[in-house]
C-alpha positions as CSV (number, residue, x, y, z in Angstrom):
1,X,-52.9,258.0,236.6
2,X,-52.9,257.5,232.7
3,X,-53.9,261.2,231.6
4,X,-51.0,262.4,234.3
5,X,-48.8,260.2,232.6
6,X,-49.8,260.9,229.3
7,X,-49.4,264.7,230.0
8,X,-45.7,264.0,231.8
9,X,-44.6,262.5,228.5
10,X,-45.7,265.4,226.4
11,X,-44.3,267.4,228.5
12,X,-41.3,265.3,228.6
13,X,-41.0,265.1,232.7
14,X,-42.0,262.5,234.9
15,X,-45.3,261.0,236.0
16,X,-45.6,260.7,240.1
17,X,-49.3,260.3,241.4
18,X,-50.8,259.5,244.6
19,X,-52.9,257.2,246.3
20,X,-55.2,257.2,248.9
21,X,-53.8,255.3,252.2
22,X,-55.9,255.1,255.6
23,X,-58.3,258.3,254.2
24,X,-55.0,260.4,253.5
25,X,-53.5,261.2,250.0
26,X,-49.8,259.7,250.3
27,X,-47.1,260.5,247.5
28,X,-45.6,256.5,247.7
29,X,-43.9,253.7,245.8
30,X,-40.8,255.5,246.3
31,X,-41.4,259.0,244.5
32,X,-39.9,262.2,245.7
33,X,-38.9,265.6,244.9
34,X,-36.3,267.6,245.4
35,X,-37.2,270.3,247.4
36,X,-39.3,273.4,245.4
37,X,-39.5,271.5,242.3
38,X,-42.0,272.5,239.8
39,X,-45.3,270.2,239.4
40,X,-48.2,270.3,237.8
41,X,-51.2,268.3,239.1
42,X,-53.1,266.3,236.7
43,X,-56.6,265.0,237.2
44,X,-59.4,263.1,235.1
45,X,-61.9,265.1,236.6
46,X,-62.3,267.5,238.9
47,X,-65.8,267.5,241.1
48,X,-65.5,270.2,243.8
49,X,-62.1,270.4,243.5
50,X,-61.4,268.6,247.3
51,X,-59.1,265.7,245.8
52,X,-57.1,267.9,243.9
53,X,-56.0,270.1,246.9
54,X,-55.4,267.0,248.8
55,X,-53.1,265.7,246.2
56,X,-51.8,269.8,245.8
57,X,-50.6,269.3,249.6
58,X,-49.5,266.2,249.4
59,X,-47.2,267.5,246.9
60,X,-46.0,270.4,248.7
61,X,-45.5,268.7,251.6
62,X,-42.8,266.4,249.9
63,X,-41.2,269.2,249.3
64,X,-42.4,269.8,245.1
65,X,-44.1,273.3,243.7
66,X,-47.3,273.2,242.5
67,X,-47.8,275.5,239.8
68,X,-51.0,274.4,238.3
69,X,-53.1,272.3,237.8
70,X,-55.0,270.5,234.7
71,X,-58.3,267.9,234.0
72,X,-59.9,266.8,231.0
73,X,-63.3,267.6,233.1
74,X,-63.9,270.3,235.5
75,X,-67.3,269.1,236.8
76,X,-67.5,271.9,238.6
77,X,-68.5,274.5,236.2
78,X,-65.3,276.6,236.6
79,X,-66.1,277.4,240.9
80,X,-63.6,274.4,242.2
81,X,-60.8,277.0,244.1
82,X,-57.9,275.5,244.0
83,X,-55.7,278.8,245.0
84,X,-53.7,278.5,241.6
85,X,-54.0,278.4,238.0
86,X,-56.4,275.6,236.1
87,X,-57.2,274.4,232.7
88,X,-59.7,271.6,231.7
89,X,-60.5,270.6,228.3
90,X,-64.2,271.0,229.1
91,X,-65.8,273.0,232.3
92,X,-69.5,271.3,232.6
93,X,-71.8,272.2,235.4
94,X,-73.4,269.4,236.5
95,X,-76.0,269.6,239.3
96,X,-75.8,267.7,242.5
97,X,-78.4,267.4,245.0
98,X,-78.3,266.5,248.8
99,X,-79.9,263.3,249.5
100,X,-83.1,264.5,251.2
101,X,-83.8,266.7,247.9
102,X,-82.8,264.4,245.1
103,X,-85.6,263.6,242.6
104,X,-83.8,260.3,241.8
105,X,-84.0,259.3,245.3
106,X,-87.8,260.3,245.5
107,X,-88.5,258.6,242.6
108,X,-86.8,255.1,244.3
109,X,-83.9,255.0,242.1
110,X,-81.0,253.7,244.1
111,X,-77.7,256.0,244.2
112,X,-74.5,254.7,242.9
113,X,-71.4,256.6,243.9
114,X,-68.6,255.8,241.8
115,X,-65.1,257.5,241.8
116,X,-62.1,257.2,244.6
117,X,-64.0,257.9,247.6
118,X,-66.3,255.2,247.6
119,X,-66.7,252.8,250.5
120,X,-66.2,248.8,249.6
């Protein structure tokens, strides 16, 4: 929410974000647009890119445009599709492993899951 924000006001637009209701990215507190405007989404990181197009259709089903989208980390090495333009200010690839494969997890090292899917 801050690096959207911080982005809006260089920009000089406004800062909308979403939040995560009952599974299901929600546009709330009020925000709207007017129908086909322009947004850009703006993310801390992006992983394999799924919370991004959540939050992309989200947007468009309130009605706004997205017409690209922005991180300060793309986690994903440059593969997350998001069918439309992205920029990050680093692209890393960083490896993940199913669980059953994981040296971490062989080794007895317990998993830690942060970020805004995690169960409480």
């Amino acid at each position: 929410m801050l690096v959207a924000h911080e982005v809006a006001r260089a920009l000089g637009v406004r800062a909308l974000f979403t939040e995560r209701q009952e599974g299901a990215m929600t546009l709330r507190r009020g925000f709207s647009f007017e129908p086909g405007e322009p947004a850009l989404v703006v993310e801390d990181v992006i992983t394999t890119g799924l919370s991004t197009r959540e939050t992309i259709q989200c947007v468009e089903q309130a009605g706004g445009k997205v017409v690209g989208a922005g991180a300060l980390i793309d986690r994903s090495g440059g593969t997350a599709d998001l069918g439309l333009p992205k920029a990050a200010l680093i692209t890393l690839k960083i490896q993940n492993y199913d669980p059953s494969e994981c040296p971490l997890c062989r080794a007895g090292i317990p998993a830690v899951k942060p970020g805004s899917r995690t169960k409480k």
